[in-house]
FITOR-37508 format. One record per residue (C-alpha): x, y, z; residue number from 1. Coordinates in nm, 4 decimals. Layout:
# FITOR-37508
+----------+----------+----------+-----+
|       px |       py |       pz |   i |
+----------+----------+----------+-----+
|        X |        Y |        Z | NUM |
...
+----------+----------+----------+-----+
# end
This chain:
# FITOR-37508
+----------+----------+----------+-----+
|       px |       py |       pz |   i |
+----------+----------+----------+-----+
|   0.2752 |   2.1025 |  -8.9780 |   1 |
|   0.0356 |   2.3919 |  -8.8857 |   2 |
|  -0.0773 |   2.2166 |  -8.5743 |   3 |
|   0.3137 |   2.1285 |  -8.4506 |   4 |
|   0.4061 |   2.5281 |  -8.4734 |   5 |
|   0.0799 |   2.5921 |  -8.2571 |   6 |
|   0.1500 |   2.3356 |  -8.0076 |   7 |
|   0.5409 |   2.4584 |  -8.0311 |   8 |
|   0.3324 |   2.8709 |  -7.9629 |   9 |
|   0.1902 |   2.6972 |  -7.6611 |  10 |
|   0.4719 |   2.5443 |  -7.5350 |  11 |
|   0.7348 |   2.8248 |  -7.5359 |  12 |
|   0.4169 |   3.0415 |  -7.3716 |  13 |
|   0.3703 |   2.8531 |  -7.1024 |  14 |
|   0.7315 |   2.7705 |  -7.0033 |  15 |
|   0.7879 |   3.2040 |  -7.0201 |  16 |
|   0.4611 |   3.2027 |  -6.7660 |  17 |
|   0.6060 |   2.9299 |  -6.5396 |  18 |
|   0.9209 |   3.0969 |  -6.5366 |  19 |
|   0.7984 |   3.4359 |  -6.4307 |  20 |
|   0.5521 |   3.2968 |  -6.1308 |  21 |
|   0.6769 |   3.4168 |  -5.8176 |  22 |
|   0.8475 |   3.0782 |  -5.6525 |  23 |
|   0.7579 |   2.9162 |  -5.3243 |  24 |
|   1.0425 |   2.9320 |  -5.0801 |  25 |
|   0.9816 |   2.6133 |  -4.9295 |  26 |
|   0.9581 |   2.4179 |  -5.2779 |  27 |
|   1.3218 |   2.3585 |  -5.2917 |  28 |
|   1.3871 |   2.2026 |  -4.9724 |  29 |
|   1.3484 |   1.8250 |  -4.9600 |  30 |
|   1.4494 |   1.6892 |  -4.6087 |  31 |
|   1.4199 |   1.2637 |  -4.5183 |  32 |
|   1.3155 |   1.3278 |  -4.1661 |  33 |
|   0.9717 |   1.1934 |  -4.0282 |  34 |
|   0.9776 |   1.5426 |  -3.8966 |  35 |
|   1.0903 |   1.9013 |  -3.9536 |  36 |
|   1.0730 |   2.2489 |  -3.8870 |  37 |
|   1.2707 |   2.5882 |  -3.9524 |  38 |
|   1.1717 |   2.8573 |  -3.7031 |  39 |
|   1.3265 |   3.1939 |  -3.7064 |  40 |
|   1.3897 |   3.2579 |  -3.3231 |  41 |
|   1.2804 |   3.6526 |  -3.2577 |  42 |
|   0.9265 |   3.5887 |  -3.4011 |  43 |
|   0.8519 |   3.3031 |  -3.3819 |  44 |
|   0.7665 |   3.2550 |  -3.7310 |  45 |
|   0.7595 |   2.8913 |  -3.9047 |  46 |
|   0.9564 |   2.9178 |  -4.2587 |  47 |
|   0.9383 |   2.5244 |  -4.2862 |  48 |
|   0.7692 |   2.2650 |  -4.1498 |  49 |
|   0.7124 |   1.8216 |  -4.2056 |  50 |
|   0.4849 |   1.6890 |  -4.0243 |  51 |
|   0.6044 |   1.9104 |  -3.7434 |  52 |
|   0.3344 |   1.8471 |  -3.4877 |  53 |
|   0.3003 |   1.4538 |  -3.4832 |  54 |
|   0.3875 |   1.3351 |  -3.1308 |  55 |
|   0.7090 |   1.1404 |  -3.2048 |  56 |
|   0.9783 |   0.9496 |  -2.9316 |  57 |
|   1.2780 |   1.2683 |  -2.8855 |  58 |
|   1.5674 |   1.0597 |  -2.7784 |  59 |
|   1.8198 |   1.3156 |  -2.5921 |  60 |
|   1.7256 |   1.6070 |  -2.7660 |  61 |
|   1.5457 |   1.6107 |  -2.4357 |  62 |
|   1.8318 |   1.7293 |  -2.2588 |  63 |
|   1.7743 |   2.0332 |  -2.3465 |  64 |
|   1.5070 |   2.0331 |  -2.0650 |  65 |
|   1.6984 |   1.9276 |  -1.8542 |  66 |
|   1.9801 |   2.1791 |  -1.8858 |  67 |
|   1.7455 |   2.4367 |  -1.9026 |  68 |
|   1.6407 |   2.3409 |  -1.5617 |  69 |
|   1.9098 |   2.3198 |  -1.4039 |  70 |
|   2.0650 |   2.6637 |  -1.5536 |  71 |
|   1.7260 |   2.8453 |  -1.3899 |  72 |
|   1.7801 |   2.6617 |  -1.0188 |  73 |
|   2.0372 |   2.9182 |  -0.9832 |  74 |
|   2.2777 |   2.5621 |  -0.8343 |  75 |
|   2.4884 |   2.5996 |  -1.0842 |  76 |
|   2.8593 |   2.6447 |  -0.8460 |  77 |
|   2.6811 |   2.4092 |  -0.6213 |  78 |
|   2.8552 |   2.0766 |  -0.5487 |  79 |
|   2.6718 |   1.7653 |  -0.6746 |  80 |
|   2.7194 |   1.4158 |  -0.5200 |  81 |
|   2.6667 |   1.1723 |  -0.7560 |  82 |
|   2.4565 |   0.8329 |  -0.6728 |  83 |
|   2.4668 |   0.5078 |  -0.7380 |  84 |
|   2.1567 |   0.5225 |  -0.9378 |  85 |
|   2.3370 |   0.8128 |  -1.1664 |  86 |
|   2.6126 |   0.6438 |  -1.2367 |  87 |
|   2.4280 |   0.2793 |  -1.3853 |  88 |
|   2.2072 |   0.4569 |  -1.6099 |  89 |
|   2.2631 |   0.2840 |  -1.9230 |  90 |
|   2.3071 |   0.4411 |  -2.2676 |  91 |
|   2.5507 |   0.6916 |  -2.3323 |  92 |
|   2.7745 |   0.8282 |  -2.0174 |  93 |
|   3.0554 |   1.0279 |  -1.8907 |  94 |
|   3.1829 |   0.7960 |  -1.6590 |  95 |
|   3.0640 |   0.9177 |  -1.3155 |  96 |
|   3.1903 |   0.7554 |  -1.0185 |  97 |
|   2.9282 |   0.6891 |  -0.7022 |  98 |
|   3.0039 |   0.9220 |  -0.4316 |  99 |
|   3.1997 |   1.1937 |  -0.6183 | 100 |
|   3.1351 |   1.5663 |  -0.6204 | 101 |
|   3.0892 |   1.7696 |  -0.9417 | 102 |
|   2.9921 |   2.1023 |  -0.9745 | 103 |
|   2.6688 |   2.1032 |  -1.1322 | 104 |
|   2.7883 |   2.3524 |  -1.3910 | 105 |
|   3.0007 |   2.0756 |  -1.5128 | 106 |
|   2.7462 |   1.8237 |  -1.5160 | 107 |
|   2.5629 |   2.0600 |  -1.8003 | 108 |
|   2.8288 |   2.0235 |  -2.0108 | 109 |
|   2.9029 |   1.6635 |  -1.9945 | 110 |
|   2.5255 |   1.6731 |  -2.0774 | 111 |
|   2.5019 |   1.9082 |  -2.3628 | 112 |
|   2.8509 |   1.7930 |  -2.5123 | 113 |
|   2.8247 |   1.4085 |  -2.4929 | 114 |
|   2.4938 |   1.3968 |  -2.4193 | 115 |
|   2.5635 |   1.1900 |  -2.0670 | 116 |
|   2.3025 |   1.0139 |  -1.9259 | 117 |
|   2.4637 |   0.9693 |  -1.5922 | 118 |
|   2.5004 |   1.3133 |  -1.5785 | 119 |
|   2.1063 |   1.3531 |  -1.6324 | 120 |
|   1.9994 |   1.1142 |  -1.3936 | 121 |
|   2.2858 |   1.3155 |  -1.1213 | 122 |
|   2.1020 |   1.6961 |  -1.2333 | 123 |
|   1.7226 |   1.5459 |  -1.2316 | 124 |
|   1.8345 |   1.4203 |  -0.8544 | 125 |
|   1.9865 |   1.7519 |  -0.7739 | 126 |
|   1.7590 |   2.0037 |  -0.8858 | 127 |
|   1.4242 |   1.7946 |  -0.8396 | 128 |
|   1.4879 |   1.6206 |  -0.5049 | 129 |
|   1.4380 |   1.2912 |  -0.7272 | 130 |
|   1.3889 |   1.1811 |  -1.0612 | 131 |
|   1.0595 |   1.2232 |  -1.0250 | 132 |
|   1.0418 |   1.5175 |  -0.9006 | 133 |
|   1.2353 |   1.6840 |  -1.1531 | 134 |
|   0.9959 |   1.5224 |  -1.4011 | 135 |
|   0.7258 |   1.6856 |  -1.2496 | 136 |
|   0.9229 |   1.9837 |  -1.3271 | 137 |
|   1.0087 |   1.9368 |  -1.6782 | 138 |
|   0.6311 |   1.9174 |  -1.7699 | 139 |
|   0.5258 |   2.2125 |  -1.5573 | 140 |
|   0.8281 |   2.4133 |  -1.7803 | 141 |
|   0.6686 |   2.2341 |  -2.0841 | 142 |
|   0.3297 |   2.4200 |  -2.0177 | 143 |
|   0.4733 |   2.6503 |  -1.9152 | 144 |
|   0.6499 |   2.7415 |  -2.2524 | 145 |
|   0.3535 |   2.6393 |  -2.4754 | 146 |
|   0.4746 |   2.2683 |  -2.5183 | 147 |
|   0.0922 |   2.1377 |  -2.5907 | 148 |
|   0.1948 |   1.8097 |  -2.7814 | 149 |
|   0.4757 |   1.7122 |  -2.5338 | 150 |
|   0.5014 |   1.4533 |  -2.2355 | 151 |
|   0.8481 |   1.3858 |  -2.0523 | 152 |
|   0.8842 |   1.0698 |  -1.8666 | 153 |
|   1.3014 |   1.1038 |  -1.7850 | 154 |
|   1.5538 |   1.3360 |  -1.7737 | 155 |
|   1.7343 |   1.1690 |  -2.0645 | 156 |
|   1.5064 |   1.0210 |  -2.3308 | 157 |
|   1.5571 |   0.6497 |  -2.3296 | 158 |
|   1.3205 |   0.4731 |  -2.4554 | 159 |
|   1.2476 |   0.3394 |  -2.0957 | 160 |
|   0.8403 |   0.4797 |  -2.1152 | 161 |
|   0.5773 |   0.4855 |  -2.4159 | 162 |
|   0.4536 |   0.8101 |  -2.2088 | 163 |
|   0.7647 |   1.0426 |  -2.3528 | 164 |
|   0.7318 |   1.2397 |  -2.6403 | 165 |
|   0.7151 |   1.6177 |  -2.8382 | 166 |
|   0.6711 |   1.7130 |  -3.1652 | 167 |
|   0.9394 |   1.9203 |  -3.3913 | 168 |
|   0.7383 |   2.2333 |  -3.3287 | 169 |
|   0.7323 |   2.1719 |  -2.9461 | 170 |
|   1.0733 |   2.1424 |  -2.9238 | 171 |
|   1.1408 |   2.3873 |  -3.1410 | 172 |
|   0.9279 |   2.6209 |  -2.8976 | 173 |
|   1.1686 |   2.4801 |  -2.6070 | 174 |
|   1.4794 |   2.6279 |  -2.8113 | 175 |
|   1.3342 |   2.9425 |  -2.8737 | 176 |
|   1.2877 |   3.0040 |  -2.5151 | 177 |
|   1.6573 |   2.8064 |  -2.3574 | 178 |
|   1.8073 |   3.0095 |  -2.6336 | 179 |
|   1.7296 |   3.3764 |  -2.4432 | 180 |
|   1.9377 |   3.2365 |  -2.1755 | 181 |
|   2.2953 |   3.3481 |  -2.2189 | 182 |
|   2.4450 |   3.0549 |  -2.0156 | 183 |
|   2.2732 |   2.8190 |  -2.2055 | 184 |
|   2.3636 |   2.9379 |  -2.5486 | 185 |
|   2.7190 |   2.9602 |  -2.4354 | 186 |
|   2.6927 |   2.5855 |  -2.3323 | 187 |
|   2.5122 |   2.4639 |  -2.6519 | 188 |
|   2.7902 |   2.6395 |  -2.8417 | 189 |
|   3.0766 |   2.5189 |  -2.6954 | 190 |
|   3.3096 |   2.2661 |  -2.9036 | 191 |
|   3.4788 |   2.1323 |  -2.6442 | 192 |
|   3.5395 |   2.1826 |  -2.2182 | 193 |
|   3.7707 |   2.1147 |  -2.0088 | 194 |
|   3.5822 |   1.9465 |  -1.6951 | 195 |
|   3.8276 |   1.9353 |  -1.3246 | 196 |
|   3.8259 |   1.5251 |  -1.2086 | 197 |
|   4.0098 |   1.5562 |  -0.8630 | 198 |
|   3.9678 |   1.1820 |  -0.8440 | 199 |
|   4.2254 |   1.1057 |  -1.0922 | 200 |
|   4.5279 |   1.2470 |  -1.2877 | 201 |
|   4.3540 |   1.4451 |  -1.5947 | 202 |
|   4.0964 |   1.6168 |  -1.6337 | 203 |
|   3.7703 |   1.5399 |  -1.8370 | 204 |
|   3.8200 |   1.6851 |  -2.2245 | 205 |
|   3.4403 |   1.6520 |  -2.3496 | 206 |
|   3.4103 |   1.7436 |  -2.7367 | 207 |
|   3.0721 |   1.8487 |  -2.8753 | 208 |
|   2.8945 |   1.5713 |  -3.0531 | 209 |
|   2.7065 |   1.8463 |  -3.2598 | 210 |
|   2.9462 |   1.8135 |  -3.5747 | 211 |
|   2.7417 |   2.1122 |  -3.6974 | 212 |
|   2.9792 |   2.3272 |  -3.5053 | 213 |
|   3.2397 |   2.2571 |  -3.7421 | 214 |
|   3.0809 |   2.1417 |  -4.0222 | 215 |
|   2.8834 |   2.4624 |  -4.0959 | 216 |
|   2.9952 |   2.7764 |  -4.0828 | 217 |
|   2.6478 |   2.9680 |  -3.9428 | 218 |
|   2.5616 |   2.7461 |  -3.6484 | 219 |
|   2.5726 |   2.8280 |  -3.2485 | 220 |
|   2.4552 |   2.5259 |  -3.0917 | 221 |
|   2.2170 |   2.2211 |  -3.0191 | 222 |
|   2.1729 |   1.9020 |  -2.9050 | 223 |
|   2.2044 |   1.5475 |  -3.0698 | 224 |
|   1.9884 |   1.2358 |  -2.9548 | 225 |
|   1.9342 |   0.8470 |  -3.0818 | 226 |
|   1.7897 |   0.5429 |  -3.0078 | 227 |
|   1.6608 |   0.2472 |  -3.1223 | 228 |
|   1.3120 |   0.3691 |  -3.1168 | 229 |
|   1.3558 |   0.7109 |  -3.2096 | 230 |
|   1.6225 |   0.6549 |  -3.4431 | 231 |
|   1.8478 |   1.0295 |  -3.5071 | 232 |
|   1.6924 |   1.3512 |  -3.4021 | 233 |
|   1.8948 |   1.6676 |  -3.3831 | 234 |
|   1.7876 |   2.0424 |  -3.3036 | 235 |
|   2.0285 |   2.3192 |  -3.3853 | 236 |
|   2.0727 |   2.6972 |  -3.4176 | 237 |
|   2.2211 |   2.9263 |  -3.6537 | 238 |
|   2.2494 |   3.2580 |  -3.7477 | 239 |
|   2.3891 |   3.4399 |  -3.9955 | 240 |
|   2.4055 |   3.8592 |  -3.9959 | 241 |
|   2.0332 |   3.9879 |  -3.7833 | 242 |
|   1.8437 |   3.6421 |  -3.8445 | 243 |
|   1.8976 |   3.3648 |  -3.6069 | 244 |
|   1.7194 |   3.0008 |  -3.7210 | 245 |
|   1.6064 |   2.6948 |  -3.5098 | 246 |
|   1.6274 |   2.3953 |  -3.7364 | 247 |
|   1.4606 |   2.0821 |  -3.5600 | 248 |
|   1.4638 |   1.7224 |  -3.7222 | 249 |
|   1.3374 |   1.3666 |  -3.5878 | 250 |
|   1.3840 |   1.0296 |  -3.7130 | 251 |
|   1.6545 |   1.1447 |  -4.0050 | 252 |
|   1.9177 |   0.9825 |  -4.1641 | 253 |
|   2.0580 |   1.2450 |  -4.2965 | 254 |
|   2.0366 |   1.4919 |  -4.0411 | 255 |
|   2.3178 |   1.7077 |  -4.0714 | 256 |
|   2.2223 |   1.7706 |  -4.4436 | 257 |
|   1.9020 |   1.8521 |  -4.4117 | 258 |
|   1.9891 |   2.0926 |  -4.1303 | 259 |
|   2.2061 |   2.2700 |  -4.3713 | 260 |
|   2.0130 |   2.2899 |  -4.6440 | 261 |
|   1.6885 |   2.4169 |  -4.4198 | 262 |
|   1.9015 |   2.6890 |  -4.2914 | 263 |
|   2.0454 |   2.7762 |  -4.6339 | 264 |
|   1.6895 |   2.8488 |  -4.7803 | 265 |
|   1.5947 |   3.0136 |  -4.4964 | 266 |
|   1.8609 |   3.2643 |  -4.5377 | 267 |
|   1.8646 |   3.2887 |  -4.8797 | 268 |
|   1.4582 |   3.3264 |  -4.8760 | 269 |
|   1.3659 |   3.5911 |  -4.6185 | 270 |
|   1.4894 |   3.8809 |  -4.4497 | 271 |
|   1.4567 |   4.0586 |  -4.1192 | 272 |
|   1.1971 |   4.3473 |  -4.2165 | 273 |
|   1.1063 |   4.6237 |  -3.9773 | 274 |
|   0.7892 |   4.6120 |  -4.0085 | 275 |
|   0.7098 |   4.8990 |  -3.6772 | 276 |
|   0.9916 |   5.0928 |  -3.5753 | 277 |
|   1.0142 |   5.1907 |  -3.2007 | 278 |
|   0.9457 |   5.5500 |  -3.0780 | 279 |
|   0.6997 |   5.8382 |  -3.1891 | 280 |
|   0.3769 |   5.7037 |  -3.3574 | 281 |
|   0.2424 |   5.9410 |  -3.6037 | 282 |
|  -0.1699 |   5.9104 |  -3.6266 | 283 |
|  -0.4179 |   6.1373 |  -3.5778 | 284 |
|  -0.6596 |   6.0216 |  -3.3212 | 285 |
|  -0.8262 |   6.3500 |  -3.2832 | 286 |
|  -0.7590 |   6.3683 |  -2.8639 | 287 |
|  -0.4883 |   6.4674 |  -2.6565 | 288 |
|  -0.3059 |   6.1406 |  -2.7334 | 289 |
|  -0.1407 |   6.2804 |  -3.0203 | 290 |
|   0.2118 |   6.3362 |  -3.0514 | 291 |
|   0.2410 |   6.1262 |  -2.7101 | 292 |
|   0.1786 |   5.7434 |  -2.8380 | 293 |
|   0.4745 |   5.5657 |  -2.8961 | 294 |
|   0.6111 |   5.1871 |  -2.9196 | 295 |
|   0.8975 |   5.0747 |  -2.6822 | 296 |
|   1.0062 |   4.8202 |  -2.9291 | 297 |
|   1.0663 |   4.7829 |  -3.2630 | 298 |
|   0.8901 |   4.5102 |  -3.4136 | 299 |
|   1.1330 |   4.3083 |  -3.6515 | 300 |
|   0.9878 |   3.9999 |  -3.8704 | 301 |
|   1.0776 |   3.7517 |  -4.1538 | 302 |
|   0.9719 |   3.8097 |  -4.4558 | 303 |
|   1.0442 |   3.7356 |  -4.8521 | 304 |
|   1.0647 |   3.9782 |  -5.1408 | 305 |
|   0.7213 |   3.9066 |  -5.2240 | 306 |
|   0.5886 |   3.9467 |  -4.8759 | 307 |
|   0.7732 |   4.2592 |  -4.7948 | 308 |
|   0.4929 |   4.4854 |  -4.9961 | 309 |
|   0.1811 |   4.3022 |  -4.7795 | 310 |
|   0.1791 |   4.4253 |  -4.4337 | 311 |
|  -0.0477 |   4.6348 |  -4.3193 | 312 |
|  -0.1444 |   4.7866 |  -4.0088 | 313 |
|  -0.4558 |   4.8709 |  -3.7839 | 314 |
|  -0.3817 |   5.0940 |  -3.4388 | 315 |
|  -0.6362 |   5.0203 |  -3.1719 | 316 |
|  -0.6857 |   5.3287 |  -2.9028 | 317 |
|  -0.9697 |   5.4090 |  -2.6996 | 318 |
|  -1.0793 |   5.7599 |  -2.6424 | 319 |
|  -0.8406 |   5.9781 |  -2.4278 | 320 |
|  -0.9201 |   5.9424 |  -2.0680 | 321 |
|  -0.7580 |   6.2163 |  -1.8141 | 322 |
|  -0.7147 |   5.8718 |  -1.5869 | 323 |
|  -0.4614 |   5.7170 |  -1.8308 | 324 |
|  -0.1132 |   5.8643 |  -1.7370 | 325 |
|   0.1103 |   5.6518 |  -1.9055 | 326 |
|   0.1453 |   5.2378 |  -1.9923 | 327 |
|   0.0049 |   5.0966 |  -2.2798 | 328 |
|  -0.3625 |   5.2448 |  -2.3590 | 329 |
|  -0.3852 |   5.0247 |  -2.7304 | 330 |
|  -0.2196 |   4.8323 |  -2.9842 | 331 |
|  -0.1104 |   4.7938 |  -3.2995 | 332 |
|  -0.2251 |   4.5145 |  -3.5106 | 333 |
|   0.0494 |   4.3731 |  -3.7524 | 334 |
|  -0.1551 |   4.1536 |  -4.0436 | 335 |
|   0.0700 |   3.9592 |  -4.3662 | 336 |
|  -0.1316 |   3.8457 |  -4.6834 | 337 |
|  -0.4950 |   3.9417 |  -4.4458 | 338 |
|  -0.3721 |   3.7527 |  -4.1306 | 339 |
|  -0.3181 |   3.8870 |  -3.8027 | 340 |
|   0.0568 |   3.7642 |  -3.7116 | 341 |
|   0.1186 |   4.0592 |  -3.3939 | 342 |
|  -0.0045 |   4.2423 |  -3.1859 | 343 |
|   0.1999 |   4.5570 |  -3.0432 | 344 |
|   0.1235 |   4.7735 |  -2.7040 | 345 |
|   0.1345 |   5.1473 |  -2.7799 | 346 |
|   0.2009 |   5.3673 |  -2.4575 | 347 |
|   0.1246 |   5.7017 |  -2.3582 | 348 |
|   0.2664 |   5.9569 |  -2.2136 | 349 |
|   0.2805 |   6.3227 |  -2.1743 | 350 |
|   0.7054 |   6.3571 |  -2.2001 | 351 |
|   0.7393 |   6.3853 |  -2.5893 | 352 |
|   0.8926 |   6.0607 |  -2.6876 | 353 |
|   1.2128 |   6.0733 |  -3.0019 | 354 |
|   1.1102 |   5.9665 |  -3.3194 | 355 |
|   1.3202 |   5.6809 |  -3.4972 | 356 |
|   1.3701 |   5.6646 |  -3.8452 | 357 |
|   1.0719 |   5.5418 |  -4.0421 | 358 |
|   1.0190 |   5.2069 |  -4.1152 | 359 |
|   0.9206 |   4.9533 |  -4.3850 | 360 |
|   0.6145 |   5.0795 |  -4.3484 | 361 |
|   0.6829 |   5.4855 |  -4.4480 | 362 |
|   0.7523 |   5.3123 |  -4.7654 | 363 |
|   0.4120 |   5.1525 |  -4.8504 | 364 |
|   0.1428 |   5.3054 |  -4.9383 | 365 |
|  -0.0759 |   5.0236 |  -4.7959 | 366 |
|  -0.0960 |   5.1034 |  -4.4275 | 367 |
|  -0.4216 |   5.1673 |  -4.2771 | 368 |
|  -0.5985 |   5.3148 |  -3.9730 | 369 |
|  -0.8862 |   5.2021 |  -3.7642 | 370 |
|  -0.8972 |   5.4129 |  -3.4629 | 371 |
|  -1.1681 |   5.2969 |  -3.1740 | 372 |
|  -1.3766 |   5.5941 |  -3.1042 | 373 |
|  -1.2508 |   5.7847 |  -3.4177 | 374 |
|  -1.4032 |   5.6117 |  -3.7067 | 375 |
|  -1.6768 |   5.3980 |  -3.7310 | 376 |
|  -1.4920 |   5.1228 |  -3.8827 | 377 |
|  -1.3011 |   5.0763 |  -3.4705 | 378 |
+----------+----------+----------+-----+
# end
């Protein structure tokens, strides 16, 4: 009897310490992709992630690319004259005819919206001269961007080549940058268009195969993509009051859930947190720097509850030097939980700069300097 009330002591301890241990924010999401990833979109910052850097076949999320693309040629009034070779691409289509002329601008959303792979092939041979060429150009952007783990072989991603592939992250990285693009977030977002087809009696109605749109509240875009071989993938955006979220999934059956319930814990797990305010900086560097440092922009990053009381900060300047008029002359090192996650120019100059109100960080007591030149600790 004594030893069940001891073991019944033991128990009740141990479920009030489980209770009380700070929880994980990523131990309630469960998603059935092969791949996944949550980014939040200013930083940069991974709040989930599956297997998110395994090279895996990307279907027509690669369209994104491609509409990317063809947004930066500046083309995008320009007439198009669709080919022959446009117009039989197989899979999914929009029904070009050979011959006809479509402003390119329109071609982006038959894309985007119903994911046409006529319309691909028509941009690629527009913008790059050939398919080829606009291949070229899709991995150049794909370096270009940071896209380490990623190969494209077409404009559309058929499963026409073993050579075409990215990873969740990488295309997560490729959202993060189309999304700074006004004209493409307006396209990604748009539920349905209303395309001109001189050739016939109506116009083309296209209606966003991204039943995100409607189905949740938060989200602003994306792109959908199958295939045999790469079975459902689906990248989308959301955002919800200052925190906008890139949700990336490939090879899942239950895509549009898991989308959802990524972006719900995201938003219900972290917060924008200004960690460095923009303006004045307020350190003593012992030269005629001080009182003219400041940042030019605020640095804002997610962050849980838990997190929030973990920054800390290091400011890098070199002695004053009469040479150094203004621009940046050091930085400011952002670390979370001992890890370096930003690095922020400070500038100079001899106008006194406003201060902004003080930051997350006037509220911890956990900030620290290390001045180059000032302390031996630099």
């Amino acid at each position: 009897m004594r030893m069940v009330s001891v073991l019944f002591i033991f128990v009740l301890i141990m479920g009030i310490f489980m209770a009380n241990l700070p929880q994980k924010v990523n131990a309630s999401v469960s998603v059935s992709a092969k791949s996944a990833i949550l980014m939040e979109q200013k930083s940069g910052r991974i709040l989930y992630e599956k297997d998110a850097f395994t090279k895996r076949r990307i279907a027509s999320i690669t369209k994104i690319m491609t509409a990317t693309l063809a947004i930066e040629s500046g083309k995008m009034d320009k007439d198009v004259t669709v080919s022959e070779n446009a117009v039989h691409t197989e899979g999914s289509s929009i029904y070009l005819k050979a011959g006809e002329k479509i402003k390119l601008k329109d071609l982006v959303y038959g894309l985007m919206l119903r994911s046409g792979n006529d319309a691909a092939v028509a941009i690629a041979e527009f913008v790059g001269g050939s398919v080829d060429g606009f291949v070229f150009l899709m991995n150049q952007k794909a370096k270009e961007i940071g896209m380490l783990n990623t190969h494209f072989a077409n404009p559309h991603g058929l499963d026409d080549s073993k050579d075409h592939y990215s990873t969740a992250y990488d295309m997560a990285l490729l959202t993060r940058y189309a999304m700074n693009n006004k004209q493409y977030r307006e396209i990604a977002g748009t539920k349905v268009y209303r395309a001109p087809n001189p050739s016939e009696e109506w116009d083309r109605v296209w209606k966003n195969k991204n039943r995100l749109l409607t189905k949740y509240q938060y989200c602003t875009g994306g792109k959908t993509g199958y295939t045999k071989l790469a079975k459902r993938t689906l990248v989308t955006t959301a955002e919800k009051g200052d925190m906008d979220l890139i949700a990336v999934t490939i090879n899942d059956s239950k895509d549009w859930d898991d989308h959802i319930a990524m972006y719900e814990n995201g938003f219900k797990g972290y917060d924008m947190t200004e960690v460095l305010p923009k303006g004045k900086i307020e350190i003593d560097t012992k030269s005629k720097y001080n009182g003219k440092l400041y940042l030019r922009n605020s640095l804002v990053y997610p962050a849980t509850s838990e997190e929030m009381k973990n920054f800390r900060i290091s400011y890098k300047i070199p002695k004053y030097s009469s040479k150094q008029k203004s621009g940046p002359v050091g930085k400011a090192q952002v670390f979370l939980d001992g890890k370096l996650i930003k690095e922020v120019p400070i500038y100079f100059q001899r106008k006194n700069v406003k201060e902004s109100k003080s930051g997350l960080m006037d509220h911890f007591n956990h900030t620290f300097l290390s001045i180059l030149g000032v302390n031996t600790n630099g």
